[in-house]
N, C-alpha and C positions, 0 to 999 in steps of 0.2 A: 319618578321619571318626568313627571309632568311639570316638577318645580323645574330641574332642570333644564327639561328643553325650554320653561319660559326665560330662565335665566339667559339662556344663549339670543334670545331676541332681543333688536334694537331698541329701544326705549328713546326715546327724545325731550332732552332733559331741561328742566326749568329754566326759564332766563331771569335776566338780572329783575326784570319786571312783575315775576310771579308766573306768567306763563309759559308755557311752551309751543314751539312753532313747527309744526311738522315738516321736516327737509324731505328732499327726494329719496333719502337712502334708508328713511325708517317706514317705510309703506311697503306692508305686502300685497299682493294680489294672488289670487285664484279662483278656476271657475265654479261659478256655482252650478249644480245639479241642473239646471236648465242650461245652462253654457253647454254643459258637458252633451246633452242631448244635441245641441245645435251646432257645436263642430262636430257628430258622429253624421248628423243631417247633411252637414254641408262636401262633408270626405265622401259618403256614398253617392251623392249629386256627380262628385266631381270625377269617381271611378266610373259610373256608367254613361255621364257624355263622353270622356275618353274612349271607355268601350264601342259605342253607338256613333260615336263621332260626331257629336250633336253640338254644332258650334253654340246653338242659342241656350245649351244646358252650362255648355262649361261659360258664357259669359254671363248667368245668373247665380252658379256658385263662385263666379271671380267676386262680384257683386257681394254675394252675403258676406264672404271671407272679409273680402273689404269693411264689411260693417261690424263684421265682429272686431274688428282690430281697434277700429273707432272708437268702438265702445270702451274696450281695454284699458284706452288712450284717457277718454273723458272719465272714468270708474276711477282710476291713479291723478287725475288731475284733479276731481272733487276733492281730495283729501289735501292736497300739496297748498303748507304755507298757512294751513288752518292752525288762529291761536286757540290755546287749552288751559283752562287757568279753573281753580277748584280753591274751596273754601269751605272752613265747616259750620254744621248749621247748632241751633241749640243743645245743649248735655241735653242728654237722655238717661235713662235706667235701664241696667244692665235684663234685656231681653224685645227692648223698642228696638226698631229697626232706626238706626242710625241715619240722618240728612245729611247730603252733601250739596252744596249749590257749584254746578260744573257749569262755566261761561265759556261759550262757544262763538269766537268773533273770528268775522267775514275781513280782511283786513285789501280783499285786493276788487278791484271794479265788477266784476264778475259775481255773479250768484251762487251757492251753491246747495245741492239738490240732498235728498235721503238722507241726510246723517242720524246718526244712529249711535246711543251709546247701549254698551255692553256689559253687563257684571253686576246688576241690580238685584234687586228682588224682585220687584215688579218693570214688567218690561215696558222700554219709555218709545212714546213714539216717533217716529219718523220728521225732523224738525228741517223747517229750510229758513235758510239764511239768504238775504238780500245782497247788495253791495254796501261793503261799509257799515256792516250790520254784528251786531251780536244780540247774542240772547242765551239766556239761564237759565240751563233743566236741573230738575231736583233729583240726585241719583240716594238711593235707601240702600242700607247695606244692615245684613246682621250685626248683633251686637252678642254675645256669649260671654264676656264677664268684664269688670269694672276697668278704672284707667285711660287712658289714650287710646283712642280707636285711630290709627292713620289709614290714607289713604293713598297706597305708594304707587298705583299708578290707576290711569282711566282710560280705557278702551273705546274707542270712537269707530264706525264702520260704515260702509257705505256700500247699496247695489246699481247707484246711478250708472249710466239712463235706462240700460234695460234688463236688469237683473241677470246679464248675463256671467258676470264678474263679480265679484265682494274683495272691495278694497279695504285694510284695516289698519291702525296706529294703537300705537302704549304710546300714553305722555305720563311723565314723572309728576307730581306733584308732593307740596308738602302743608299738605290739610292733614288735620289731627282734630276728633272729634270728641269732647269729654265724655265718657259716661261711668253716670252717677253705679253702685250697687243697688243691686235688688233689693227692697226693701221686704224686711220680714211681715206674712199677715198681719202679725200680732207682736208685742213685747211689752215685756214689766214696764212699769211706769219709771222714768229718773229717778233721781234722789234728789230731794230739796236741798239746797243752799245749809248746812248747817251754820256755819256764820249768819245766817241774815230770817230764814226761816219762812216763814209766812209777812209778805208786807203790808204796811193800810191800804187803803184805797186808792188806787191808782187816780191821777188826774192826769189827762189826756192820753189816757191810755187806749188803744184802737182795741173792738172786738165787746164793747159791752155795749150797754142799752142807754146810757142816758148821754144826749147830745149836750157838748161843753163849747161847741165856738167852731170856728176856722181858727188856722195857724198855715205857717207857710210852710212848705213843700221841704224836705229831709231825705237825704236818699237813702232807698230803704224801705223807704214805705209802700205800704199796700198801694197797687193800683186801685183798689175797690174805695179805699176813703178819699180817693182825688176829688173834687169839685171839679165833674166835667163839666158843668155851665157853664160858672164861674172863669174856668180855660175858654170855654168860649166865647164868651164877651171881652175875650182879654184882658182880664183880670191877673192873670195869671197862674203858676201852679198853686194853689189851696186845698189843704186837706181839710177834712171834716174830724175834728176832737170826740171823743168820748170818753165816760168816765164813769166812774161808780162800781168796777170789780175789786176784788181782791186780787191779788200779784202773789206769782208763786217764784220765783227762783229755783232753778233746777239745774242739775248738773248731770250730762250723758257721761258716766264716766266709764271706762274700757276694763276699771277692774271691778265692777257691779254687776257686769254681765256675764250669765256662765253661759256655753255653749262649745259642743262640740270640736269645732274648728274654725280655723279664723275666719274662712266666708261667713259662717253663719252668724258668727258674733259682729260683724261688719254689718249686717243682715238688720239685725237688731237694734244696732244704733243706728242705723238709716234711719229705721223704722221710728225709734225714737225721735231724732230729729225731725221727723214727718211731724208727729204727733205734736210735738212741742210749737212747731212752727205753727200748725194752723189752728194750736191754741193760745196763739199768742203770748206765750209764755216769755221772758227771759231764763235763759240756756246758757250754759256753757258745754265748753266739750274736753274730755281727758284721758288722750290717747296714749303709749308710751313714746315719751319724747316730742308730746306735742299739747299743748292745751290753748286752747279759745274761749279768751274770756266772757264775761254775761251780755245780751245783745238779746238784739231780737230785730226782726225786718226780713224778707227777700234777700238781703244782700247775705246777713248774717245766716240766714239756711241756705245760700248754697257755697259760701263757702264754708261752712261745716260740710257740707256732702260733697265739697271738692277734697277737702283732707280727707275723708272717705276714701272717695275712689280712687286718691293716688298712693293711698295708705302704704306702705310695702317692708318691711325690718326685716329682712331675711325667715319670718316665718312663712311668709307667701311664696316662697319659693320652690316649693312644690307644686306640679303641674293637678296632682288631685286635690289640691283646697282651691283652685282655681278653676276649676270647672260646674257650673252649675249644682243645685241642689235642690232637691225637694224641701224647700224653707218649712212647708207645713208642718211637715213631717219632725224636721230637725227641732223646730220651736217647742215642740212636746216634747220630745227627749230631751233640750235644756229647764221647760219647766217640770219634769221628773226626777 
């Protein structure tokens, strides 16, 4: 019932620009709990000077009534003409609460008071906007399993000026937030490169102990080996070389891993990607109908954990491999 009746509400839909502009005719209003006290205030004022025939009662409830209307008036005008424009923030793993960067621009001379967004996790507060102004709240949304998180609309509200009213908006957007699978405690180790096996000694390989030089900047590479000095004498981008490990070649492959069901085997190879990556390893990945050759860098693990989470063959197509798991649990009954 609840989708429904949200269904039957106006929404106000994206423009050519990415935002959306609130018109007159997608703004609700109604009183709020103190409203409602204050017209039942103002209706018994105005029965018993009629009663009593108390000119100076009935021209201080003409007065309030008058002010409540006001307020009614400026509560639906805070909202009217306000741009709404959303954007999504970095992938995450499936159980982080998901970022959204929602911009709120002031587009007409006027200021405007209390807004308020709604549908958070954590509730955000009360932001004012200048003339000519915007500004960007971070709205947090659950995350419950891997894929495209969108964000099909954002609820904006307001009690300006005297909380007697709550005026509210749906703006449409089209932010989509990556997030990554859960990654398992634990998983078997890859399987090495049988082509290639064990390599010599790596030279300029990042993650070991003996310093080889600068070299110039590669995308991909670790933030941690940048020469931030070096950036800041304007030097430029300079990584810092190492060398003197041994190189392993590995391969996450999808028919190495046994497990339950397909989250959990997803689970697993995240897992394994985690490990490979902050072992600096060269990896590849061997999914059905998909392989990623040997790499390694930032760049190279997340997009392996983006073929991850958009993984999908039609075994995912049930709504119970798609709902969370007790990974600890499952990882022992794959390793049994």
């Amino acid at each position: 019932m609840r989708r429904r009746l949200q269904a039957l509400l106006r929404h106000e839909p994206v423009g050519t620009d990415g935002s959306a502009r609130i018109a007159a005719r997608r703004i609700y209003i109604l009183p709020t709990p103190t409203g409602l006290w204050y017209g039942g205030a103002v209706f018994f004022m105005l029965l018993g000077s009629l009663n009593y025939q108390n000119n100076l009662g009935l021209l201080f409830a003409f007065f309030l009534a008058a002010t409540g209307l006001v307020a009614m008036h400026h509560c639906w005008f805070n909202l009217l003409g306000l741009a709404i424009g959303a954007r999504p923030g970095p992938a995450v793993f499936a159980g982080s609460p998901a970022q959204f960067e929602v911009t709120l621009r002031n587009e007409r001379a006027g200021p405007r008071f209390d807004l308020r967004l709604v549908g958070g996790l954590d509730p955000v507060a009360p932001v004012f906007l200048g003339a000519r102004e915007q500004l960007v709240v971070v709205l947090g949304v659950p995350t419950r399993r891997r894929g495209l998180l969108p964000l099909p609309e954002v609820q904006v509200e307001t009690r300006h000026p005297m909380h007697l009213f709550r005026a509210w908006c749906f703006a449409q957007t089209e932010a989509s937030c990556l997030v990554y699978p859960y990654p398992a405690p634990a998983a078997p180790p890859p399987a090495p490169d049988p082509g290639r096996g064990r390599r010599p000694a790596l030279r300029g390989g990042e993650g070991s102990d003996e310093y080889l030089g600068p070299r110039a900047y590669r995308y991909g590479d670790s933030p941690r080996h940048v020469d931030w000095k070096a950036l800041a004498r304007e030097r430029g981008l300079i990584v810092k070389q190492f060398g003197g490990d041994e190189g392993l070649d590995v391969w996450i492959d999808w028919a190495r891993v046994a497990a339950p069901g397909l989250e959990d085997r997803i689970s697993l190879l995240t897992r394994q990607v985690l490990d490979a990556a902050r072992s600096n390893l060269r990896f590849g990945m061997r999914l059905p109908g998909v392989q990623i050759g040997l790499d390694r860098g930032q760049a190279h693990r997340e997009r392996c954990l983006r073929t991850l989470a958009l993984f999908d063959q039609g075994l995912a197509g049930h709504e119970e491999d798609r709902r969370p798991m007790n990974l600890a649990m499952n990882h022992g009954q794959a390793q049994a």
